[in-house]
C-alpha angles and dihedrals in degrees: 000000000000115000114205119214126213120197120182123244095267098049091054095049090056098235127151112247102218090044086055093050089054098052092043084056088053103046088051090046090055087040093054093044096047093049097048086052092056094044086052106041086078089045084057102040085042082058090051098047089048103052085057090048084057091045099060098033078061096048101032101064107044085048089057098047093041085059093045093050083051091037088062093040090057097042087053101051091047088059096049099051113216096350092087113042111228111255090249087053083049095053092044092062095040085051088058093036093054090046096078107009090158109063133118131193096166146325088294105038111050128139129272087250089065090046098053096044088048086047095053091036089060085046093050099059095029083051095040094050091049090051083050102059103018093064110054088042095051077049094058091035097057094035094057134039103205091062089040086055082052106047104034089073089048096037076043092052102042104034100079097045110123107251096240097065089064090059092072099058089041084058093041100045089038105027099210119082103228090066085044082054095050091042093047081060106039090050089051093040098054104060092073101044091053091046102053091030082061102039087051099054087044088055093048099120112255099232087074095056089048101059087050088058099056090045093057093230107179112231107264084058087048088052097043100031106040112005102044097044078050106036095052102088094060087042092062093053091057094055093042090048079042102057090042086054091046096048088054093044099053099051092053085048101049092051088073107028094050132197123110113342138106089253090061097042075052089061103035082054098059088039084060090043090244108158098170104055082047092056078045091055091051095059104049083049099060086040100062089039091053088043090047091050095044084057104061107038081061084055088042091049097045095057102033110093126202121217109261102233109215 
């Protein structure tokens, strides 16, 4: 009987097993890393496309809107004759302005530089007094609620008052026009701190409070240890509403008390029938606000945390 005998592949070639499984792992391992290069190389080129994309989306549109604002400005002042200067005729005279912001040849005829810094001088300690006392109050407000029953109708009552009508009673109470400045913005300046300080320490989650309690913290540890730390974000976002409210205060208020200020450049120039220098005005205006606000969302933003979702 013939017995037939049958040998694997292998085992006919000649090759060693254990040699072949190696080479087939090898030959997977280059396979799987070729083809997970190929399947990334879009992902990266898509990045890269994308991040452009954003680029351009950021830088497109402020352009665009910067040349329609001028676009308009230069149309009007086409159709009015002489009235409007032309934007060239505008950035001619900021040219020769900026060129020497800082002089002074007397109390009534000092550079833009000096302006600007008086201006932001009065806002600084308007804005600083209101801070002062707005916080802690917007603390005791939003902590109890007696005092919370017994401020809402007043904060309710003032707040909406126009910031000019507080000018008359700073000029009558302190008789000099630079401290009826600095009370027009510190009247104006306090109301949002106070609000958003209060609605932050009433928002602050109740659990908190509990175990306090049960610890028995007195209540300077409950202010510094869990309000505050709680209660910064919205802080910030009273002081950030505040000096927005007190750069727009001072320049209407320096328009009619007079004295060194931008609001008041703003005015003797329309008294000299100086438009350009008004346009000017304008702009430096809209510049320190936009710096100050900038500011003050970075501040926001730095101390502002997000939950970390598991």
């Amino acid at each position: 009987m013939v017995s037939a005998v049958f040998h694997s592949p292998l085992e006919a070639t000649g090759t060693d097993p254990s040699a072949s499984k190696a080479s087939q792992n090898t030959m997977k391992s280059v396979a799987t890393h070729a083809s997970s290069t190929v399947a990334t190389a879009p992902k990266s080129l898509q990045k890269q496309a994308y991040d452009w994309r954003g680029l351009w989306l950021a830088v497109l549109p402020p352009v665009l809107g910067f040349g329609l604002l001028v676009g308009i400005w230069a149309l009007v002042s086409i159709s009015t004759a002489s009235s409007i200067p032309s934007p060239l005729e505008t950035f001619k005279q900021a040219v020769v302005i900026f060129s020497d912001p800082f002089y002074s040849n007397g109390p009534n005829d000092q550079g833009v530089g000096w302006n600007i810094l008086a201006s932001l001088q009065r806002v600084a300690v308007g804005f600083g007094l209101a801070a002062v006392v707005g916080i802690p109050v917007g603390f005791a407000v939003g902590r109890f609620e007696f005092l919370s029953r017994m401020f809402n109708p007043l904060i309710s009552l003032l707040r909406p008052v126009s910031p000019l009508a507080w000018l008359p009673i700073g000029l009558l109470v302190f008789k000099g026009a630079d401290p009826a400045a600095i009370w027009t913005i510190f009247i104006c300046s306090i109301w949002p701190m106070i609000i958003n300080t209060a609605v932050g320490v009433q928002r602050v989650p109740q659990d908190y409070m509990n175990v306090a309690r049960v610890l028995n913290l007195s209540e300077w540890k409950i202010v510094t240890k869990i309000l505050f730390p709680s209660v910064l974000p919205y802080m910030l976002t009273g002081v950030r509403l505040a000096v927005g409210t007190a750069w727009l205060v001072i320049v209407a208020a320096e328009m009619l008390t007079g004295g060194v200020g931008i609001g008041f450049w703003v005015w003797d120039e329309w008294n000299n029938l100086n438009v350009k220098n008004i346009i000017i005005a304008i702009f430096v205006i809209g510049i320190v606000g936009l710096i100050l606000e900038y500011a003050l969302i970075k501040i926001a933003t730095a101390f502002t945390f997000e939950e970390v979702k598991s």
